[in-house]
C-alpha positions, 0 to 999 in steps of 0.5 A: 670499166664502170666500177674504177672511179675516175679518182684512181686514173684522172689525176695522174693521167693530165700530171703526165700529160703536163710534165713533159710538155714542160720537159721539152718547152722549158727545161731543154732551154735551162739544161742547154744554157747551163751547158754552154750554148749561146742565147743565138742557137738556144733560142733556135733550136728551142723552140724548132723542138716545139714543132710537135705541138705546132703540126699535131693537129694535123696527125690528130685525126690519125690517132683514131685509126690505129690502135685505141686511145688506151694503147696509145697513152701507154705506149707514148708513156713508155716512149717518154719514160725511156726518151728521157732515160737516154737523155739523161744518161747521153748529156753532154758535159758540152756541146755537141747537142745533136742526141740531146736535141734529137730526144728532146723531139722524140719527147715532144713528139711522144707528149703531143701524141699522149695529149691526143689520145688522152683527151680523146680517152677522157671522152669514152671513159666518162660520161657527161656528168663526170667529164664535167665533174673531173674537168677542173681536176684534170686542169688543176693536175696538169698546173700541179705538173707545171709548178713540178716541172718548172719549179720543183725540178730545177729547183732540184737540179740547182741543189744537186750543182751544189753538192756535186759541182759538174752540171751535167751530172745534177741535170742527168741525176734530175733527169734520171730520177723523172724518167723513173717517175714516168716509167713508174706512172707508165706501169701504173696507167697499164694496170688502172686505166679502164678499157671503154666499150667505145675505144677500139679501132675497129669500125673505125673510118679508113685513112681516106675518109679521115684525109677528106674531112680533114681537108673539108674542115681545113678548107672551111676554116680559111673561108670563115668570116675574118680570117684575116684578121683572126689570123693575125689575132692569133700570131700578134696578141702574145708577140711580146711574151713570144720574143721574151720567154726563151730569154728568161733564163738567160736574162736571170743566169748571165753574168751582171757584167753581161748584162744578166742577174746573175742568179742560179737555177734555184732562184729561178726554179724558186722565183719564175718555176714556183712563185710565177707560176702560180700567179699566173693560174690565180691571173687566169682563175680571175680572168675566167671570173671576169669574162664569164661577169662581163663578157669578152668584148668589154674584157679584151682591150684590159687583157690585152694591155695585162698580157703585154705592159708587164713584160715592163719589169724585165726592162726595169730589171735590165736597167736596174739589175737588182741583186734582192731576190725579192725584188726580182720575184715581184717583178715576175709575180707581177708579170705573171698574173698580167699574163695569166689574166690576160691570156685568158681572153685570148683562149676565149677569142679562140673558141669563139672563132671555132663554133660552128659544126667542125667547131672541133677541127677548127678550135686544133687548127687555133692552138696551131697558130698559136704554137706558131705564135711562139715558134716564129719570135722566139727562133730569133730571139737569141739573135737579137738579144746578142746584137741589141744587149739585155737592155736593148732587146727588152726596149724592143719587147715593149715596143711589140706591146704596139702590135698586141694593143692594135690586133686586139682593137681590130679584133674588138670590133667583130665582137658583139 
């Protein structure tokens, strides 16, 4: 184990973990509006497809049990690699969806397991030193996933609608050629991946005892104090990002005389996948800067008014319907690094509710409110954009920014 440098595994390992995270979260809503579902049931369905990520803190404790930590990247790898085969050689040219959404959970349910088991991993296979020493890798390989799976995909699928004419068939040869990727790293893990003393189920503790400190820590998280208003924190702080981010690509593919932009999956793979994405990890390397130089207290009422007065430029964008891609990118630039600046604060607002000695179980049981966060806004956007128009349901986001102001208030007051 000792001789394989963290080199040949650590990178490739967190771009895996990242990829289809972004498969599911974010191409299922472009590969579904291109087919033809209506904003109602796509802002629906695409975000109940988000459910693994909401309960996997309470599976996480199980991945310990059965099987080591190798084992289940591998194998969840090979689930991946083949759930995203099928996908793409089952898509539909039109609705129904109801295998195309079915694979899209198996995914999820797939990538979330690999996360589990993949940070569990990192743990037994480095020590300190080089766990510390690889951390900003792993990030940077998981955001080089991001920028792949946001951007250089679609970006992809647009260019192949292009040369071929059927959607369909540009998003099963895209999703055709990433199944192959991931099959490809699958193989690649088996061969490299070291096999840590510390990673073998045996010895491990029984499905009751896990079931009881689950139930110990779960317990002691709603008794610590303001909960209440953590709570609250956790599902209000992004409430406009979480009405606005399942109708992006809507917004940008409709029609001008809908309401829309107007523009291709290119242009939005260009603009939101690419540009946006990478202001928005120099928004959160700042932000990481500003609160390690000021603080949390003095940095979370300015973050708070970054995360949610940008989302401003979709209203602006509604009104206006600009046709200069420019003028959308710095919209979304602009957006982005708002979002990645002031989304820091709130991961840092999380690890500091979770300290304390069951800081581990308790910092899962944040990142499940937060996917709840998402999850309960963004099933009914759809609805509301078709009733309240482009225009009207971005006002209505500007208006959330109401809530993210006064939970943040609040919230700033218990912090010393």
């Amino acid at each position: 184990m000792k001789t394989k440098s963290p080199w040949l595994w650590v990178p490739t390992l967190y771009f895996v973990e990242g990829l289809p995270y972004f498969i599911v979260n974010t191409i299922s809503v472009i590969i579904l509006k291109d087919l033809g579902m209506d904003n109602g049931r796509l802002a629906l369905l695409t975000s109940l497809i988000g459910l693994p990520w909401l309960v996997k803190p309470l599976w996480s404790p199980f991945v310990d049990i059965f099987k080591s930590k190798r084992w289940w990247i591998v194998t969840m790898q090979a689930l991946m690699a083949a759930a995203v085969a099928v996908l793409a050689l089952t898509l539909p040219a039109s609705s129904p969806f109801t295998w195309t959404l079915i694979l899209f959970v198996i995914t999820g349910f797939a990538s979330a397991s690999h996360d589990i088991s993949a940070d569990g991993y990192y743990m037994l296979a480095l020590d300190e030193k080089r766990q510390s020493a690889f951390v900003g890798i792993r990030n940077t390989f998981y955001r080089i996933a991001m920028v792949f799976g946001q951007g250089v995909l679609v970006v992809l699928a647009g260019w192949l609608e292009k040369r071929t004419g059927v959607v369909s068939r540009a998003w099963t040869l895209t999703l055709v050629g990433t199944a192959i990727l991931l099959a490809l790293f699958t193989l690649y893990h088996s061969l490299v991946l070291p096999h840590p003393d510390e990673d073998q189920s045996a010895g491990r503790k029984t499905a009751g005892e896990v079931v009881k400190e689950f139930g110990m820590a779960f317990g002691s998280f709603f008794t610590k104090p303001g909960i209440g208003l953590t709570i609250a924190f956790l599902l209000l702080f992004r409430l406009p990002e979480a009405f606005s981010v399942k109708m992006l690509y809507p917004f940008f593919s409709d029609a001008t005389g809908a309401g829309g932009l107007g523009l291709d999956k290119a242009a939005f793979g260009l603009v939101y996948g690419t540009a946006g994405v990478i202001a928005l990890l120099l928004g959160g390397i700042l932000g990481g800067l500003d609160i390690s130089r000021r603080g949390l207290r003095k940095c979370l009422l300015p973050m708070a008014l970054s995360l949610a007065l940008p989302c401003a430029v979709y209203l602006f964008m509604a009104l206006t319907q600009p046709s200069s891609l420019w003028t959308v990118g710095a919209c979304v630039v602009f957006d982005q690094f708002g979002y990645g600046y002031g989304f820091t604060a709130y991961t840092v607002y999380m690890m500091r509710f979770a300290e304390g000695p069951l800081k581990t179980s308790h910092y899962a049981i944040c990142t499940g409110f937060m996917a709840l966060s998402m999850l309960l806004p963004g099933a009914v956007a759809g609805y509301l954009q078709e009733s309240l128009g482009y225009v009207g349901f971005f006002t209505m986001v500007m208006i959330c920014c109401i809530a993210t102001v006064s939970v943040t208030l609040l919230a700033r007051r218990r912090l010393s």
